[in-house]
Phi, psi and omega in degrees: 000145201209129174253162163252116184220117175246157174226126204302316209225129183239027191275149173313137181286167158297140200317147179277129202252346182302000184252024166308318170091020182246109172250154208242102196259350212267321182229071192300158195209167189274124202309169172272335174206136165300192351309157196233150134324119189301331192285325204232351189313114195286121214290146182164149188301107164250144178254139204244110187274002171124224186323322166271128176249144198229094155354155155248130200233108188287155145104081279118117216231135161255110191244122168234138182276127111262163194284163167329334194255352203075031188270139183269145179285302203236173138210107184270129168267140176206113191230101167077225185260033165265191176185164187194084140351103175226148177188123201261197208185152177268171186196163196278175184283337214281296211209149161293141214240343177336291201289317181288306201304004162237352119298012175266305186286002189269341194278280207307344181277335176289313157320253202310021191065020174255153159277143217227170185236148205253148156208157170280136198235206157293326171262008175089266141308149178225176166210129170256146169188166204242136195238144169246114196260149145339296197270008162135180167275143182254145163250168177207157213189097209253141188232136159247123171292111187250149174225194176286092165059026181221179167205113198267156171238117181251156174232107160260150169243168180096210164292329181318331169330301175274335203247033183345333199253015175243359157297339157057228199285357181290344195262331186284293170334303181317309183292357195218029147251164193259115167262124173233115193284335191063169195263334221256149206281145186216165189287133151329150180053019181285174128285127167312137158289125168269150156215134163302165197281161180347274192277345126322321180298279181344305190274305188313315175312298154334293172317295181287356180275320214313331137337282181313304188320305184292017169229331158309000000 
């Protein structure tokens, strides 16, 4: 299943300044870059999958797995030959959960032989790492967000993998989604519910009933 979503203005936001330590007590404003808090979040066209709200970045695909009722498995972002993996995650209220959940995932790639690399990015440590696949060897190129009890995790693949700056409109998605965390308490590292909107659920329903209904 695949969306399409475009936007007049795709500029990169400017570096997210909250951890500066510098407040604005008089006009609280909204971070400059994201993923954002649903609490704090700057008004704009998203398409909103629950826990994630997903910017429109033109020329950009939003492709989702879901299940008969419409809860989603996967969600992939895709531009030309990238791609960008996302997936959120509960998290404590006390510290960010990033630095083990990129050392688990650097054990586990060792375990299966591949090796990974530590390097610094835009969102601050990353892990690379180059995989052997079906289609052949893959890089990969995993970034963690830590936020208020959320923690988003993206995977890229294609050149952005190697390449930062060829993440583009993929990196522009990154910077202007939105996390909704909901109130209510979950396990750590559990994934936040993803669901597709009202009438997309509907028509995807439909679809997967429709078989059945002719065999009745």
């Amino acid at each position: 299943m695949i969306f399409s979503r475009k936007r007049a203005e795709g500029a990169r936001h400017a570096r997210d300044e909250r951890d500066t330590g510098v407040l604005d007590e008089e006009t609280p404003q909204s971070p400059a870059r994201g993923p954002y808090d649903v609490s704090e979040a700057p008004d704009a066209p998203r398409l909103d999958l629950g826990s994630l709200q997903i910017p429109a970045v033109p020329d950009v695909e939003v492709r989702v797995q879901a299940d008969p009722q419409g809860v989603i498995q996967q969600v992939v972002l895709v531009h030309g030959q990238n791609a960008l993996q996302l997936g959120v995650f509960a998290a404590p209220r006390s510290e960010g959960i990033w630095d083990e959940v990129r050392e688990e995932i650097r054990q586990s790639l060792f375990n299966d032989g591949a090796a990974a690399q530590e390097v610094e990015g835009e969102y601050g440590t990353e892990l690379r790492a180059r995989v052997r696949t079906p289609e052949g060897i893959t890089d990969l190129r995993f970034v963690g967000i830590d936020g208020p009890r959320w923690m988003v995790r993206g995977v890229y693949q294609g050149e952005a993998a190697t390449n930062p700056a060829a993440a583009g409109p993929l990196e522009a998605c990154l910077d202007g989604l939105v996390v909704d965390r909901g109130q209510e308490a979950k396990p750590v590292r559990e994934p936040l519910p993803l669901r597709l909107p009202r009438e997309v659920a509907e028509q995807h329903a439909q679809q997967e009933g429709a078989p059945q209904q002719r065999e009745a």
